[in-house]
DSSP file (Angstrom, degrees, kcal/mol; ACC not computed):
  #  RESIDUE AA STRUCTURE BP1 BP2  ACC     N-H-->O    O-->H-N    N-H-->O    O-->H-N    TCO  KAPPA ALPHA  PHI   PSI    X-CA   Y-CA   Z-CA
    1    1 A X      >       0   0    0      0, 0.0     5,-1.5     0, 0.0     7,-0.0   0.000 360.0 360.0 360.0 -37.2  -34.1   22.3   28.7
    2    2 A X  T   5 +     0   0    0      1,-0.2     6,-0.1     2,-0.2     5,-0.0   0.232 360.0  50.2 -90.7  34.0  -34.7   23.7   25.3
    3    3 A X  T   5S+     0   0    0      0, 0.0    -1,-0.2     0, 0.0     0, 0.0   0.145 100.2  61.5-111.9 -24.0  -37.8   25.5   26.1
    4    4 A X  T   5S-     0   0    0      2,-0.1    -2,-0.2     1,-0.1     0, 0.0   0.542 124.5 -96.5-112.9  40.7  -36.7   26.9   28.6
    5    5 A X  T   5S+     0   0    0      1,-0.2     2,-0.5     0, 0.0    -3,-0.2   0.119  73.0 140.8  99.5  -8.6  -33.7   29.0   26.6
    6    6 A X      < -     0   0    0     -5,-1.5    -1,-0.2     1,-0.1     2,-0.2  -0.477  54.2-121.7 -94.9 161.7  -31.0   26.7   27.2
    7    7 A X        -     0   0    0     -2,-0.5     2,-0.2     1,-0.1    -1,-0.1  -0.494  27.3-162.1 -82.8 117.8  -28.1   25.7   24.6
    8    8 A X        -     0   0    0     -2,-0.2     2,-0.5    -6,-0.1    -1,-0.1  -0.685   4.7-151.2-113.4 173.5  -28.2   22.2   24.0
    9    9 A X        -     0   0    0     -2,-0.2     2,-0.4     2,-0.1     0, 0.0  -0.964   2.6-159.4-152.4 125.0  -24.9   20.3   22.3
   10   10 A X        +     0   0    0     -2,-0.5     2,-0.4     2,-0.0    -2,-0.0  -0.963  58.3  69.1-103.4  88.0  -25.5   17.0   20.1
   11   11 A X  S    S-     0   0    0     -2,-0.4     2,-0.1     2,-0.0    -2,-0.1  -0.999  80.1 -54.4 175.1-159.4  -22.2   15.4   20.2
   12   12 A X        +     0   0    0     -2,-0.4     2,-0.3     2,-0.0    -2,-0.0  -0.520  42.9 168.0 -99.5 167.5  -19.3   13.6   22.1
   13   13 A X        -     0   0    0      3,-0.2    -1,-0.0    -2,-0.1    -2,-0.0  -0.952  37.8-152.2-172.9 152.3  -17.7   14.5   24.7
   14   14 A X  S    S+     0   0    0     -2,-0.3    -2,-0.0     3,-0.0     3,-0.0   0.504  91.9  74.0-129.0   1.9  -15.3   13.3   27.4
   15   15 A X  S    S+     0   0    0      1,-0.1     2,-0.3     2,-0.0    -1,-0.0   0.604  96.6  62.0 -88.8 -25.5  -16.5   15.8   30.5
   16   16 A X        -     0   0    0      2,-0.0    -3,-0.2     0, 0.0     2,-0.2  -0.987  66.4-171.7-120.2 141.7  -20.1   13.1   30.7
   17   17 A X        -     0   0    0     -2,-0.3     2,-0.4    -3,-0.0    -3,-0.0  -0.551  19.3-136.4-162.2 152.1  -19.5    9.4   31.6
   18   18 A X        -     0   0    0     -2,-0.2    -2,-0.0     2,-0.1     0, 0.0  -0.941  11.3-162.4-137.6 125.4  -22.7    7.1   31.3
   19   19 A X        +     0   0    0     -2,-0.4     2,-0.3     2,-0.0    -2,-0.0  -0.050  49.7 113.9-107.7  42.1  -22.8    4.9   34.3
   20   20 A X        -     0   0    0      2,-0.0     2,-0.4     0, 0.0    -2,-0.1  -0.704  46.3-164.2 -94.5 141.5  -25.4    2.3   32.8
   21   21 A X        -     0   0    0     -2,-0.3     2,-0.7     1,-0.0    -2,-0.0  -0.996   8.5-152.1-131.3 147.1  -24.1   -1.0   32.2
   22   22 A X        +     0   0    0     -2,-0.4     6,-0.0     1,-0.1    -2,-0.0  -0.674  24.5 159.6-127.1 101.9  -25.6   -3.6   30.2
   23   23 A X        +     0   0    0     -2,-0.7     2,-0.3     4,-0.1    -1,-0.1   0.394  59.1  51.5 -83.4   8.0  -25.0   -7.2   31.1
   24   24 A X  S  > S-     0   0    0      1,-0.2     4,-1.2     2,-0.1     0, 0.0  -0.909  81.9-113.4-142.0-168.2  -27.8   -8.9   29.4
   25   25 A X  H  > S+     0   0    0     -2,-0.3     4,-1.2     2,-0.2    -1,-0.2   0.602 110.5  52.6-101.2 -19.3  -29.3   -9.1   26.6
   26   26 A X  H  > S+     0   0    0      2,-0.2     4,-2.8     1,-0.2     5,-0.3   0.857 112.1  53.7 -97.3 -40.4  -33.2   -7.4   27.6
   27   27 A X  H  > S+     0   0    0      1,-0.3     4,-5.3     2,-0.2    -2,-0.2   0.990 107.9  48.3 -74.9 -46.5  -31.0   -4.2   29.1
   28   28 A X  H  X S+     0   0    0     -4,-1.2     4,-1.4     2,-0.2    -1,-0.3   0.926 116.0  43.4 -57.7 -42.7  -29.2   -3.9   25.7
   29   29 A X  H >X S+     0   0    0     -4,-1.2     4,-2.3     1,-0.2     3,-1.2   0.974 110.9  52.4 -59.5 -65.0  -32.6   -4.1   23.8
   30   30 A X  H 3X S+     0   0    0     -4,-2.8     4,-2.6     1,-0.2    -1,-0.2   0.867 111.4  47.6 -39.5 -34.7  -34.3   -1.7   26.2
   31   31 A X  H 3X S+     0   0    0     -4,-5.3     4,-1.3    -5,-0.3     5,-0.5   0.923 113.9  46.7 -80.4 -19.4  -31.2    0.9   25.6
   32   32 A X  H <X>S+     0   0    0     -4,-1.4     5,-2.9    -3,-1.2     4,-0.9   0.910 118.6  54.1 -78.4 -30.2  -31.5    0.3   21.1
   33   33 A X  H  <5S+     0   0    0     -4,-2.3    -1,-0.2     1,-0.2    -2,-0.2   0.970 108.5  37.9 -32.1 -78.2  -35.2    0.9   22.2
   34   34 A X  H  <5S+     0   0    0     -4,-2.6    -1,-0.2     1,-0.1    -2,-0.2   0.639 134.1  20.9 -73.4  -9.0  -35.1    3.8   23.9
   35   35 A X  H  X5S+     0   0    0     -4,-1.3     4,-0.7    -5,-0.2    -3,-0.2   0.814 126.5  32.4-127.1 -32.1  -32.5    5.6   21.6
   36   36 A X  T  <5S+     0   0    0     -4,-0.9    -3,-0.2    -5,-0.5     5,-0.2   0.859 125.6  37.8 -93.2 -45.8  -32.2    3.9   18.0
   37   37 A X  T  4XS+     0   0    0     -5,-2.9     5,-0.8     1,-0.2    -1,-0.2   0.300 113.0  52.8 -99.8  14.5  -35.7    2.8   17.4
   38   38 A X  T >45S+     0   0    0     -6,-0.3     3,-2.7     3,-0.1    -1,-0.2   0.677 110.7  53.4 -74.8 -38.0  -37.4    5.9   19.1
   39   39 A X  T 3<5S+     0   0    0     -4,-0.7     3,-0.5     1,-0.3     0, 0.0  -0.549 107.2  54.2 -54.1 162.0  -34.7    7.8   16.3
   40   40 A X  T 3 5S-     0   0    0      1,-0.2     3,-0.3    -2,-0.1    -1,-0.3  -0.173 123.1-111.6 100.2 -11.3  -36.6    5.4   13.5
   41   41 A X  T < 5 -     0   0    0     -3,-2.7    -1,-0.2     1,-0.2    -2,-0.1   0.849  57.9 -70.9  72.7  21.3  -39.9    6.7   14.7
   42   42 A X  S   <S+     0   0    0     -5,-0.8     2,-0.6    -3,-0.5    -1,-0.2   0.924  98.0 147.8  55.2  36.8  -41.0    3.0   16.4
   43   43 A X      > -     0   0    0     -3,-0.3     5,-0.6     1,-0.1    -1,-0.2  -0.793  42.1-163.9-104.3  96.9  -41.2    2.2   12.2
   44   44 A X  T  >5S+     0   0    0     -2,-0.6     4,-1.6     3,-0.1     5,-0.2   0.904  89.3  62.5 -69.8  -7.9  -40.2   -1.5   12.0
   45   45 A X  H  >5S+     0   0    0      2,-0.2     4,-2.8     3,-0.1     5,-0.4   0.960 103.4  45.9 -38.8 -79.5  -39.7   -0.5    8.1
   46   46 A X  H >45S+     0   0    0      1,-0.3     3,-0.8     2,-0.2     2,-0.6  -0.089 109.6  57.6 -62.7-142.0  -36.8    2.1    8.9
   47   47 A X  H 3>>S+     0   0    0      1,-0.2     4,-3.0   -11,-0.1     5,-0.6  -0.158 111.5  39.7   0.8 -77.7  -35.4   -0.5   11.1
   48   48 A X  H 3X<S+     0   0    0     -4,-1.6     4,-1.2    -5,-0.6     5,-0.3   0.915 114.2  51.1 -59.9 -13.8  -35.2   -2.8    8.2
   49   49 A X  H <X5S+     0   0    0     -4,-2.8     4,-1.8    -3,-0.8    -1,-0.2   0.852 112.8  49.9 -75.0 -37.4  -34.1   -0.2    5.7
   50   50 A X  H  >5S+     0   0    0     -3,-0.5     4,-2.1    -5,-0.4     5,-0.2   0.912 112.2  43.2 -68.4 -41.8  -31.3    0.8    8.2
   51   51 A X  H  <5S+     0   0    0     -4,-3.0    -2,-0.2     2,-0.1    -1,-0.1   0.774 119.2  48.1 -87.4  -5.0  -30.2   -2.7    8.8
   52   52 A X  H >X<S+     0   0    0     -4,-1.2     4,-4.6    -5,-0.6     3,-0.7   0.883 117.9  40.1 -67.8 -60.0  -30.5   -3.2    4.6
   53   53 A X  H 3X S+     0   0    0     -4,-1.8     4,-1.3    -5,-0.3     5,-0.3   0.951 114.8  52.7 -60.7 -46.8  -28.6    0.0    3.8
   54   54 A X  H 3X S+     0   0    0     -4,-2.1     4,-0.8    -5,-0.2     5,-0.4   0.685 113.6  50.8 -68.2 -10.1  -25.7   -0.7    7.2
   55   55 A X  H <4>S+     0   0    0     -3,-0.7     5,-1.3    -5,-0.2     6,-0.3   0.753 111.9  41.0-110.8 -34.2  -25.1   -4.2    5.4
   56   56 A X  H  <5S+     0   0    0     -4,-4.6     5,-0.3     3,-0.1    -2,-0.2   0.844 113.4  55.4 -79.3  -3.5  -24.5   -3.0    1.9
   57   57 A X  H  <5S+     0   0    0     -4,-1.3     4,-0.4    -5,-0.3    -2,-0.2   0.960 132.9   3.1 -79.9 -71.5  -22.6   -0.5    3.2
   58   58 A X  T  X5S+     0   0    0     -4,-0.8     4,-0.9    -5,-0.3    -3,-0.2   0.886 130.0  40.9 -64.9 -68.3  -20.5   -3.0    5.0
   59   59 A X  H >>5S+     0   0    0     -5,-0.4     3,-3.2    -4,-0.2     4,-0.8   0.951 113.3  62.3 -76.0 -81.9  -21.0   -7.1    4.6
   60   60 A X  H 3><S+     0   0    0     -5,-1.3     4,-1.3     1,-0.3     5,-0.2   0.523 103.1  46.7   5.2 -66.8  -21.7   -6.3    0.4
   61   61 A X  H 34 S+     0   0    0     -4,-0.4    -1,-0.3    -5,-0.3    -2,-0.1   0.838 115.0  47.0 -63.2 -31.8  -18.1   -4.9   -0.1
   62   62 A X  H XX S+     0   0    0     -3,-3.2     3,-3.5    -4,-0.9     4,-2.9   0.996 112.7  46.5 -40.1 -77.2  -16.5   -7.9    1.9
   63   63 A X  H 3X S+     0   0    0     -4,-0.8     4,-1.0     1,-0.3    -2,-0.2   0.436 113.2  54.5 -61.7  -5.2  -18.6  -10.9    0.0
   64   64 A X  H 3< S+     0   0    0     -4,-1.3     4,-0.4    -5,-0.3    -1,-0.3   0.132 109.3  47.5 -77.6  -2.8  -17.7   -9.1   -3.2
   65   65 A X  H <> S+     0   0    0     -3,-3.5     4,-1.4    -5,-0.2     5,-0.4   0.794 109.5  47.8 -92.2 -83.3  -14.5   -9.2   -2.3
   66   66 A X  H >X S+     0   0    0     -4,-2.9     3,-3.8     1,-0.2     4,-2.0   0.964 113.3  49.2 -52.4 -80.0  -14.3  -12.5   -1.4
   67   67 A X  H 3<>S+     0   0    0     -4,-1.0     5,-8.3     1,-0.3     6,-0.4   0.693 108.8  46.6  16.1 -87.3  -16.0  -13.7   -4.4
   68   68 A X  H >45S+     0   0    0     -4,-0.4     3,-0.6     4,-0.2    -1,-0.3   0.657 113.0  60.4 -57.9 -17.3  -14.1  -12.0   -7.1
   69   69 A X  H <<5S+     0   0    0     -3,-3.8     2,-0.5    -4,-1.4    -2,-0.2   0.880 113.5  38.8-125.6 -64.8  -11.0  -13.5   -4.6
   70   70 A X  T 3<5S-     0   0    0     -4,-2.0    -1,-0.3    -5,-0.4    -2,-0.2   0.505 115.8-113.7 -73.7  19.1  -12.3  -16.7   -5.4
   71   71 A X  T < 5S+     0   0    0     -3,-0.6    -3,-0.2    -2,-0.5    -1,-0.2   0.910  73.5 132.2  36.1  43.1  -13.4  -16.5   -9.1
   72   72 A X      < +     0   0    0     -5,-8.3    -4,-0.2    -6,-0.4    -5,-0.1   0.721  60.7  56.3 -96.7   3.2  -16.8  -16.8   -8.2
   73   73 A X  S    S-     0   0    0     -6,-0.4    -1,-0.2     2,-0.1    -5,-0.1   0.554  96.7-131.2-100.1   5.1  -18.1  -13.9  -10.4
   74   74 A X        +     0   0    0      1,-0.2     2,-0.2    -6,-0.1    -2,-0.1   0.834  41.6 175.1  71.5  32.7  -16.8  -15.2  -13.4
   75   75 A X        -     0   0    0     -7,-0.1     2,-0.4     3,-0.1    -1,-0.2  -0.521  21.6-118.5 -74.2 139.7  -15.0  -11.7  -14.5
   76   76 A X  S    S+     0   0    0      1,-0.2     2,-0.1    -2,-0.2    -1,-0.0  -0.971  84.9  30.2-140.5 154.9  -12.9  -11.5  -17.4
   77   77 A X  S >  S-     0   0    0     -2,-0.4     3,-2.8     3,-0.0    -1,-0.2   0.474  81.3-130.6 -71.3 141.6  -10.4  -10.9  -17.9
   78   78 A X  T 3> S+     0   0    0      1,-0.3     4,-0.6     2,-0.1    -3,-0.1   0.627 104.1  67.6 -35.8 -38.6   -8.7  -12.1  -14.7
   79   79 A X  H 3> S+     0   0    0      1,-0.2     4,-1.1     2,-0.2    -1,-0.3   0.361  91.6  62.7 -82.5   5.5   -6.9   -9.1  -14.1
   80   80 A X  H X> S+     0   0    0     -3,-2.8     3,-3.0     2,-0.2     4,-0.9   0.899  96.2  62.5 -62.7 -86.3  -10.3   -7.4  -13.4
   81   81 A X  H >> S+     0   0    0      1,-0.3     3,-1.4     2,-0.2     4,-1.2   0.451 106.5  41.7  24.0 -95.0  -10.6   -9.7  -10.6
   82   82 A X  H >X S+     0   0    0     -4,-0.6     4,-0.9     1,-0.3     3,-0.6   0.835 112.5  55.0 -39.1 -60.8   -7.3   -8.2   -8.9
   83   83 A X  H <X S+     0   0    0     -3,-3.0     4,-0.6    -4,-1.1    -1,-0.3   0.513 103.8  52.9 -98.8  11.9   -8.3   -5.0   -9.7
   84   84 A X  H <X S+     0   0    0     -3,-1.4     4,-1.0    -4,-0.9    -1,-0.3   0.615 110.4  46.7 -95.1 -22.4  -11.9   -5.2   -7.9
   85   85 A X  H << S+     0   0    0     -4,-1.2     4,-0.3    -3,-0.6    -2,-0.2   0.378 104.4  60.7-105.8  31.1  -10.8   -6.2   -5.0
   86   86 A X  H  X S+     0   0    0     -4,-0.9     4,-5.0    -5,-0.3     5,-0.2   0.867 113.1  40.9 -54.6 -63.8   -8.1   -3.6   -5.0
   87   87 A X  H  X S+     0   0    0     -4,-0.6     4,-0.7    -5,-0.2    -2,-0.2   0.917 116.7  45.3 -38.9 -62.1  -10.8   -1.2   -5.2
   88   88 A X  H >X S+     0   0    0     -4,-1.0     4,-3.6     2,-0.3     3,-0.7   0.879 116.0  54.6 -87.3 -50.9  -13.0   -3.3   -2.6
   89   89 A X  H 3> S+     0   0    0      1,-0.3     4,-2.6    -4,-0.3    -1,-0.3   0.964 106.6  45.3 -52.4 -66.5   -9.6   -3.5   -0.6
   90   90 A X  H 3X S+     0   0    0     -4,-5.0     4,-1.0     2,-0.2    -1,-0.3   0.595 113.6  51.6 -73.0 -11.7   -8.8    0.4   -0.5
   91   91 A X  H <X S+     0   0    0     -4,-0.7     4,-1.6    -3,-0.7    -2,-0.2   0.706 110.0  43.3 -69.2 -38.5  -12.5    1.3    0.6
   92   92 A X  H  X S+     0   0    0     -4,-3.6     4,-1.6     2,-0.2     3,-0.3   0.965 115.2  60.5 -61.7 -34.1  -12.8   -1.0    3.5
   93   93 A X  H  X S+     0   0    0     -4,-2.6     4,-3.1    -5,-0.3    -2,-0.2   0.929 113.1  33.4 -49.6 -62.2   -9.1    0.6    3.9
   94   94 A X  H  X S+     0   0    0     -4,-1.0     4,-1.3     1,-0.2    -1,-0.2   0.803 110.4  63.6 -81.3 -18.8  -10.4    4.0    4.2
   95   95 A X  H  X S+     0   0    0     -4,-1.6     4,-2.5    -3,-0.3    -2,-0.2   0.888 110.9  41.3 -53.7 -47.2  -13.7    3.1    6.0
   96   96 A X  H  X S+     0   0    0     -4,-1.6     4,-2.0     2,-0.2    -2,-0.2   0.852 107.1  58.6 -76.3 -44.9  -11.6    1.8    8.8
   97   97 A X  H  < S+     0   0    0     -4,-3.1     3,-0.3    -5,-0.3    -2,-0.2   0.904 106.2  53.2 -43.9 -66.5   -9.2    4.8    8.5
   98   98 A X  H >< S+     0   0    0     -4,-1.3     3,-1.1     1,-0.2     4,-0.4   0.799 107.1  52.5 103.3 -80.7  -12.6    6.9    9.2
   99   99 A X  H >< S+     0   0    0     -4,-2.5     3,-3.3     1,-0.2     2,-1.4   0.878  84.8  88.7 -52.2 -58.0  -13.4    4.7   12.6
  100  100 A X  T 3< S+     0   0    0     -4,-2.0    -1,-0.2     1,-0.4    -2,-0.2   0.211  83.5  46.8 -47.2 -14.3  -10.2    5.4   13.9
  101  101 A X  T <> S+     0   0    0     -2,-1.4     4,-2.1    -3,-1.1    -1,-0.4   0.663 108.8  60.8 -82.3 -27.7  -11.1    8.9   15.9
  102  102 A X  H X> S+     0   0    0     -3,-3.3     3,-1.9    -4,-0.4     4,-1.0   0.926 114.4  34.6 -70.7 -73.9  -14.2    7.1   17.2
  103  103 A X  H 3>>S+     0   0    0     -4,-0.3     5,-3.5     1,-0.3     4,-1.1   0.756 109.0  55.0 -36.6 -34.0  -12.0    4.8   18.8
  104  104 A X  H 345S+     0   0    0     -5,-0.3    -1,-0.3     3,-0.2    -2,-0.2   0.940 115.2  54.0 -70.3 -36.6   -8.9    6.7   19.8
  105  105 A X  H <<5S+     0   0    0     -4,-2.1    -2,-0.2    -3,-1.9    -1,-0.2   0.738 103.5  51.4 -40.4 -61.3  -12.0    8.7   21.6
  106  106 A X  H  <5S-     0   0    0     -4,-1.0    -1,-0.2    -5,-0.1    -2,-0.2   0.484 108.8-124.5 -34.1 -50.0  -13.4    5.9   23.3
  107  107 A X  T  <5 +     0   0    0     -4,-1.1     2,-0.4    -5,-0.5    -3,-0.2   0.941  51.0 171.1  90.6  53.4  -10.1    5.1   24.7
  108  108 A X    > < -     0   0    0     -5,-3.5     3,-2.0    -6,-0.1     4,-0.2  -0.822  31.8-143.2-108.6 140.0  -10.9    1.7   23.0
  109  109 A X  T 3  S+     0   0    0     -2,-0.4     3,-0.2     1,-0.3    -1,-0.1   0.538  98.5  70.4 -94.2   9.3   -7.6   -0.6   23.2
  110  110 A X  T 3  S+     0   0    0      1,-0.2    -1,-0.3    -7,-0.1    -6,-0.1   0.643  84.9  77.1 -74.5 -17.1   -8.2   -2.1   19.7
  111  111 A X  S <  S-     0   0    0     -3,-2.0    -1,-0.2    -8,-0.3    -2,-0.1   0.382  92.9-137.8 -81.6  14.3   -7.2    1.9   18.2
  112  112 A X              0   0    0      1,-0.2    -1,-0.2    -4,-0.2    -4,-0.0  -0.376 360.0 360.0  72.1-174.4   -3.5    1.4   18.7
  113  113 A X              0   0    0     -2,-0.1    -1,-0.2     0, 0.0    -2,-0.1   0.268 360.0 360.0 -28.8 360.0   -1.0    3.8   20.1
């Protein structure tokens, strides 16, 4: 389409509906196939750098959480503790704030009102 002049748009939309469904587990692979790992360049590196990078991103801030929650990092003075996962607390807080158009978008019935 874009060779041949026309205006393409990368982004979401609620006028085109994806009739694919995937009930097993080989259809879901075949769709991260054809769309996440052709985006990676078929590199199983960037695959693992993406799923490195999506997990500190994510799992890290948790299990640091939990940790410090548990005095397993051995912080002093206690009241560090508290105030690392404050921190840890209000950034998953605003990470989730963040998701909250994707969902409302979606129509997803976890977003709330």
């Amino acid at each position: 389409l874009q060779k041949s002049g026309s205006r393409l748009y990368l982004g979401a939309t609620v006028q085109v509906a994806s009739f694919r469904r995937y009930g097993t587990l080989r259809s879901l692979r075949e769709m991260v196939v054809r769309s996440a790992f052709t985006q990676l360049h078929y590199s199983w590196t960037l695959v693992a750098l993406t799923l490195a990078a999506l997990g500190f991103a994510f799992v890290v801030p948790v299990g640091v959480a939990l940790a410090a929650s548990a005095g397993a990092l051995g912080v002093e003075p206690p009241s560090l503790e508290y105030l690392l996962d404050a921190a840890i607390g209000v950034t998953l807080g605003f990470m989730m704030l963040a998701y909250m158009p994707a969902l409302r978008f979606t129509a997803c019935p976890c977003s709330g009102p």
